[in-house]
N, C-alpha and C positions, 0 to 999 in steps of 0.2 A: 504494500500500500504506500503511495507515495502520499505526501502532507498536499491538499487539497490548494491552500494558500501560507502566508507567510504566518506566523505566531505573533505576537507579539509579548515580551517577557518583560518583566520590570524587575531585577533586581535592587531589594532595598538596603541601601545604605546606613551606617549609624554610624556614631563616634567608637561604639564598643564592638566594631566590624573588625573580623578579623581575614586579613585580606587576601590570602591564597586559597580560601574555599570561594570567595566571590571570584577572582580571578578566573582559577578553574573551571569554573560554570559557566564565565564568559567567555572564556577561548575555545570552550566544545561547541556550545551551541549558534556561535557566531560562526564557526571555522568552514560548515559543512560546504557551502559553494567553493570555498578556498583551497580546502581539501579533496573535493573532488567526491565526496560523501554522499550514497544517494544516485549520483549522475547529475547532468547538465540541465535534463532538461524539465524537470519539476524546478519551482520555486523552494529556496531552502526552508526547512522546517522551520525555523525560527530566527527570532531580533532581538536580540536580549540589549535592556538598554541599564543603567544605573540609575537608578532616580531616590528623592530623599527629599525632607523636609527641605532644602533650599539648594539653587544649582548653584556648579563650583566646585574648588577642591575642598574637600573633606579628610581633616585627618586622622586618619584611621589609629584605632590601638597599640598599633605594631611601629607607627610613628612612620606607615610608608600614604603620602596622599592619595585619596582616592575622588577621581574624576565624574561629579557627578552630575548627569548629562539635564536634568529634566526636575522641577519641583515635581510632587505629585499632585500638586495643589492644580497644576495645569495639566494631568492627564486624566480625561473624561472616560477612558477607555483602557483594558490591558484584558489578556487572553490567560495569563500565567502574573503571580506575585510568586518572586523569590527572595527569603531572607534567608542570609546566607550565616556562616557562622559568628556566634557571638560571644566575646569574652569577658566572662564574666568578674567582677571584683571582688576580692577579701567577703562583703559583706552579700554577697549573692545578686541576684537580680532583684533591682527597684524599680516597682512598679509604675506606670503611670507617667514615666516623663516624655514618652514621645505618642500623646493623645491623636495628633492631625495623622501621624504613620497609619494607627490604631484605622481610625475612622474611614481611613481612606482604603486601607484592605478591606475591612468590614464592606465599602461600597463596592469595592470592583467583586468581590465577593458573589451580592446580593446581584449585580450585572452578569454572574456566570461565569467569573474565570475563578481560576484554579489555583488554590494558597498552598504553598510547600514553604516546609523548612530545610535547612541545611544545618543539620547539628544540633547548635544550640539557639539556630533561628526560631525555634518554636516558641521561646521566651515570649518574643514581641507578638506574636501572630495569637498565642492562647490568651491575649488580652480580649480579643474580639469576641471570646466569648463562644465563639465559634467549635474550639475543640471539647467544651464542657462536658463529659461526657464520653468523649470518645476516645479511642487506643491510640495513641504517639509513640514514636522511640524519640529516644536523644543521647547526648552521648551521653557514657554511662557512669560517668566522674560528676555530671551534673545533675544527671535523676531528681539524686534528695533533695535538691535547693527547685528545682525543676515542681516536685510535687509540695514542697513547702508555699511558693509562689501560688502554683495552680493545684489547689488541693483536689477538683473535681473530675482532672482532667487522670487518663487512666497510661500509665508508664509503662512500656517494656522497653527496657534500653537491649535488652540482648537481642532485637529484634534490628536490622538493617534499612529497613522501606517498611513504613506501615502507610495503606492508603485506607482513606474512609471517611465519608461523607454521603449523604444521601444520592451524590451522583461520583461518584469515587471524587469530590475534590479536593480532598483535605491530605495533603500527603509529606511526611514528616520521613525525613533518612536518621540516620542514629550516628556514631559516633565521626568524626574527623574524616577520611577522604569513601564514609556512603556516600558524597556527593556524586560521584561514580553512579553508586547505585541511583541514585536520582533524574541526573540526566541520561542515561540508559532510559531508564524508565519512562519519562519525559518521550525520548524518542521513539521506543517502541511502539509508544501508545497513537501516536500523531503521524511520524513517519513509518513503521512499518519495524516489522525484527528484523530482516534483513539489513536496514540502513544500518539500526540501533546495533548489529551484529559489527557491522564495518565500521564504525564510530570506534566502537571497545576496539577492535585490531588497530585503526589507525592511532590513537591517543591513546592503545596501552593501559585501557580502563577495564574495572572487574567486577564483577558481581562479589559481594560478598555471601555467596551461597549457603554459606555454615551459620550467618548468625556473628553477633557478635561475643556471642556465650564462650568464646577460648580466649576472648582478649581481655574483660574484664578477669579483675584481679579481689578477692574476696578478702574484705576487711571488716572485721566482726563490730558489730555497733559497741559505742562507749560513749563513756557519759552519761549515762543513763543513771545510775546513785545509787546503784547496789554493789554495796560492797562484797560480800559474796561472791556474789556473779564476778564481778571484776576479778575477783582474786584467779575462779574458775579459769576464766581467760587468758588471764595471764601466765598458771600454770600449763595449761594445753596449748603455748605456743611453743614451749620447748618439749612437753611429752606429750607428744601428739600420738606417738607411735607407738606408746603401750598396748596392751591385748586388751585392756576393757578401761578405757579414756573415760567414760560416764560416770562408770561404779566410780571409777577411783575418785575424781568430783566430788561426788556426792559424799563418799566419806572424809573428803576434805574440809568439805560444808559444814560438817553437822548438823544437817538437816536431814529431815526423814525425804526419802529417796521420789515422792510424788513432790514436796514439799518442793524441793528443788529445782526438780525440772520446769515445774510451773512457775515458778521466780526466773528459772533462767530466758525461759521462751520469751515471757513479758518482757524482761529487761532486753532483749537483743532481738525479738521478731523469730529467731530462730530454735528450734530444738537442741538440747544438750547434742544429739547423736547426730545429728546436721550441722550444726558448727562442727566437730570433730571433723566429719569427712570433709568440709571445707579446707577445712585448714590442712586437711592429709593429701590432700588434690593442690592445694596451691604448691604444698612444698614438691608434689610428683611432678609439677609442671616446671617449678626448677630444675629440679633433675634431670629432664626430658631436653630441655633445652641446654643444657651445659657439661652432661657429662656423658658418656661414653656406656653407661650403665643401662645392662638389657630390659627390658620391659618388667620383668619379674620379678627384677633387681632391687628397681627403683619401686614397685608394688608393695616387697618385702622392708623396704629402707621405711616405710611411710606409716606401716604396720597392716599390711594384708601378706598373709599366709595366703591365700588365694588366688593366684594370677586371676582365673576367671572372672573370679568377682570383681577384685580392683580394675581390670578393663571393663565392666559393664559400666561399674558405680564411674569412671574415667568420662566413657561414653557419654551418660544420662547427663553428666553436669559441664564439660563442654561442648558437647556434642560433636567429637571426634573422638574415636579410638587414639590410645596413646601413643601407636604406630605413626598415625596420621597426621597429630599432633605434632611429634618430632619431625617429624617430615617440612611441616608449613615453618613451624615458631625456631627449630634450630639455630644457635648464631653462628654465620655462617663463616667456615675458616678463613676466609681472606680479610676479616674485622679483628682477629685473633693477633694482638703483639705476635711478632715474632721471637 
């Protein structure tokens, strides 16, 4: 299927833009005629332009200017809003200081185009109110500040592309370069898989197939004021690998063993026996990545007597075998001092 006519895209700008996921989105989706993407003789799928509360340079967080083409105050019209990624300060995302940005998506919106995030663009965009309710990813370092903001709005940051809206328009990528996933997406849908196929060869772009459940990295909640708990914690970050990590807890506790568990879950979100395997999976994925130790090795180092079972439980929680794993996250010998 080739793209009917041309898109037209708005990329939204902010002082808290961070500027190589906007970049990247504007060199794929501008490039296709220049690149050859597609063929000659359809109109290229898309116009990606920059627009923002005021035209001009804008300088971005990263302290590089970003050129920005269009107020939005002067566009009556757009087919796609993109807000690209956002970086966030010390104190999280404050709401409410870019109202006209807000309003203005809300309208082109309500006019029938199509709101995506990049990242952590969903900040700005779940002000309209619009995602209330519905499934998002974001990256996965911003999640908690993500649903602290937007308490209504529903997170999976392991997730890469979530789309969803009464007419699919609400489409949200997850952590750092899904922007891939996005404009793939973006393309398939408008120009055709085939294009969207030759885009990814020509700009070396990927689907993140798996998910982002191998990249996140699992950090047990704290803070929370039980001390207890905390002590719990902080003894299972170094014996993690005993034969029965729970029992031992609980007779650390001095608590009666229901007693425990129920204190623990409350304080951390998680099960005694769920933190464990977290913490025995984070340290396997060390492993798996930096040492030379076989699958059973590293199983046994972590505390599974089981090869079997430590690659299923492997499996369920990044969803790759730990074959697989080693295979993608390895560092690769040519990074290695000599």
């Amino acid at each position: 299927m080739a793209a009917e006519r041309t898109l037209s895209v708005s990329v939204i700008a902010l002082p808290d833009t961070g500027v190589a996921t906007m970049f990247g989105v504007l060199d794929v989706l501008n490039s296709f005629a220049l690149m050859g993407i597609g063929g000659t003789d359809a109109p290229p799928p898309f116009r990606a332009t920059i627009v923002g509360a005021e035209a001009g340079p804008l300088m971005g967080v990263s302290g590089v200017p970003v050129p920005v083409a269009e107020r939005v105050a002067d566009i009556d019209h757009t087919d796609i809003v993109i807000v690209p990624s956002i970086v966030l300060g010390p104190g999280g995302w404050k709401r409410d200081r870019y109202p006209e940005l807000v309003g203005w998506a809300r309208r082109m919106h309500a006019q029938g185009a199509l709101l995506c995030s990049a990242c952590s663009g969903i900040f700005l965009l779940a002000e309209t109110g619009l995602f209330d309710g519905r499934d998002v990813t974001v990256h996965y370092d911003y999640a908690p500040h993500l649903q602290s903001a937007h308490p209504k709005v529903r997170i999976h940051p392991e997730r890469a592309l979530m789309v969803t809206g009464d007419r699919d328009e609400l489409i949200t990528s997850g952590a750092s370069t899904t922007w891939h996933d996005l404009v793939l997406y973006l393309t398939g849908r408008f120009a055709g898989a085939s294009v969207a196929q030759e885009a990814a060869r020509v700009f070396a772009l990927q689907w993140h197939q798996d998910g982002l459940a191998p990249y996140m990295v699992f950090t047990g909640k704290s803070g929370h004021g039980d001390a207890v708990v905390a002590d719990a914690q902080d003894w299972l970050t170094t014996h993690y690998s005993v034969a029965t990590p729970v029992e031992q807890m609980v007779v650390r506790s001095g608590l009666a063993e229901r007693t425990f568990k129920r204190r623990f879950t409350e304080a951390t979100g998680v099960s005694p026996l769920a933190y464990a395997q977290r913490i025995r999976i984070e340290e396997a994925k060390r492993r798996l990545e930096r040492t030379e130790e076989s699958v059973e090795a590293v199983g046994w180092h972590v505390g599974y007597e089981d090869a079997a079972f430590f690659r299923r439980l492997f499996k369920r929680v990044t969803g790759l075998t730990p074959a697989a794993y080693r295979k993608r996250y390895r560092v690769p010998l040519i990074t290695t001092p000599a």
